[in-house]
C-alpha positions in Angstrom: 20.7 -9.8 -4.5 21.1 -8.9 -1.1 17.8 -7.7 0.9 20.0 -4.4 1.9 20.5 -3.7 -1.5 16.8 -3.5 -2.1 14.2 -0.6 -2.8 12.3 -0.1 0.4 8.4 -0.9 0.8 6.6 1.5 3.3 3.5 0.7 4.0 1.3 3.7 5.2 3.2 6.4 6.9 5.6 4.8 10.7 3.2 4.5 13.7 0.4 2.2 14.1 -1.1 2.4 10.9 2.0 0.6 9.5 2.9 -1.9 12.7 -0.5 -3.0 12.0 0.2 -3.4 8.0 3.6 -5.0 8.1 2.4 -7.3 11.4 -0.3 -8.6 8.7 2.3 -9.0 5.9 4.5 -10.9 8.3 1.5 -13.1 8.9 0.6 -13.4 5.4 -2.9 -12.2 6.0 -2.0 -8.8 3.9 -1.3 -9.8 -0.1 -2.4 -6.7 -1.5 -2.1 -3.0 -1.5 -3.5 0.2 -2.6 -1.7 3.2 -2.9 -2.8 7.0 -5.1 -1.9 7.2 -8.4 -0.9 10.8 -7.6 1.7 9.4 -4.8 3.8 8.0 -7.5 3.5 11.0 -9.7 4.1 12.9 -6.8 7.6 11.3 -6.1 8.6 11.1 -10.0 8.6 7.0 -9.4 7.7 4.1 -11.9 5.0 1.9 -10.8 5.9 -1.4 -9.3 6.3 -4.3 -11.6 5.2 -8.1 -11.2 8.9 -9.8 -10.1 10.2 -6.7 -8.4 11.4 -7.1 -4.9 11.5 -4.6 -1.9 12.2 -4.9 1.7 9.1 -4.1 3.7 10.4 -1.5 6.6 8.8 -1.5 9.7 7.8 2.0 11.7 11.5 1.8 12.8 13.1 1.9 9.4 13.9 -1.6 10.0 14.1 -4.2 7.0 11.6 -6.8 8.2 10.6 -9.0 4.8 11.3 -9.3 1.9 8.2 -9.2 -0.7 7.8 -9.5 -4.4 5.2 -8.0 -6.5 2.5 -10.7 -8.6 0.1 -7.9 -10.4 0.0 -4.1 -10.4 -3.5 -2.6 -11.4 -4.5 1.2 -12.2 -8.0 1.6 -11.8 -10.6 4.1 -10.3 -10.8 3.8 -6.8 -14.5 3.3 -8.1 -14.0 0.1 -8.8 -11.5 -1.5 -6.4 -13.4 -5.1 -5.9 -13.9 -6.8 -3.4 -10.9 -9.4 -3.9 -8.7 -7.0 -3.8 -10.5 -5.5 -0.3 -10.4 -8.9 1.4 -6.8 -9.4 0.4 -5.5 -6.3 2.1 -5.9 -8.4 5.0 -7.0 -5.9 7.5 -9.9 -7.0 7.7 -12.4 -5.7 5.4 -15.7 -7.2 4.9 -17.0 -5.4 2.4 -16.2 -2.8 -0.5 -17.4 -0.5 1.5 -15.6 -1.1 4.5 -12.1 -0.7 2.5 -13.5 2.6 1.1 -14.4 3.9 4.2 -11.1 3.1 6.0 -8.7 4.2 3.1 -10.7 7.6 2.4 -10.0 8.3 6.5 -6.3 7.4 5.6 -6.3 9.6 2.3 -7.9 12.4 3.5 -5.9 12.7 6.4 -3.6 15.9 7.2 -0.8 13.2 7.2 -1.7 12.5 3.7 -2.6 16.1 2.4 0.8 17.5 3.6 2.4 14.6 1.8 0.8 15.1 -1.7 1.1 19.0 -0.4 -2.8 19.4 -0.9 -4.5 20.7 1.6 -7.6 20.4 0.2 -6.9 16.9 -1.3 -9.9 14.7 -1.4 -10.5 11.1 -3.2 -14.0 10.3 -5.5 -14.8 7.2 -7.7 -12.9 8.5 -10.4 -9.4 8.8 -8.7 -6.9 6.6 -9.9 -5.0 4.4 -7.8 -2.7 1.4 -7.5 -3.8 -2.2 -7.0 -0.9 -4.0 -6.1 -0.6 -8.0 -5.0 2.4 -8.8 -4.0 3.7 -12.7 -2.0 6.0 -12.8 0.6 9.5 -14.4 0.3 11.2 -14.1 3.3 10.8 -12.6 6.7 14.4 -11.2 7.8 
């Protein structure tokens, strides 16, 4: 399959957030991903599936890399572990670190307007998607 023909990947939303995301995915320091539940209900789309690929765009729109997904996990945001933290590759010490930077990202106006919530807000309970994923190619 060609990589044009491929569903894009977009990490976070374009601007620094996602320079920073796709520069660690280039590097292969970034192997996981977590994403809202409610982002993919949101947009009526089926959760990623271990041996799909997608083109990772950069803040441009650009096709940059060309990933493939290892695991997809729904759990409570509650108990993302600490694996999963270090693997996002931005980073993250702790558990608590990860929590503290994705609730920022999550609770953002950016965010609320997305999921057309203003008054959006995450807890333990929320469900979200715990995605590994290796990279193939850089394009």
């Amino acid at each position: 399959m060609d990589y044009q023909d491929l569903p894009l990947a977009e990490f976070a939303f374009p601007g620094p957030i996602r320079d920073q995301l796709t520069a660690a995915i280039l590097s292969g320091a970034k192997t996981s991903t977590s994403g809202l539940l409610a982002e993919y209900e949101k947009d009526g789309e089926p959760l990623p599936e271990p041996g799909q690929r997608s083109a990772v765009a950069d803040s441009g729109g650009n096709r940059i890399a060309v990933i493939e997904v290892t695991e997809v996990r729904v759990i409570r945001v509650g108990d993302c572990d600490l694996q999963h933290a270090l693997d996002e590759g931005e980073g993250f010490e702790t558990v608590a670190d990860w929590r503290r930077v994705h609730e920022k990202f999550w609770h953002s106006q950016e965010m609320r307007d997305y999921l057309e919530d203003p008054g959006f807000t995450i807890g333990d309970d929320t469900m979200m998607v715990a995605e590994r994923f290796k990279l193939v190619t850089i394009l």
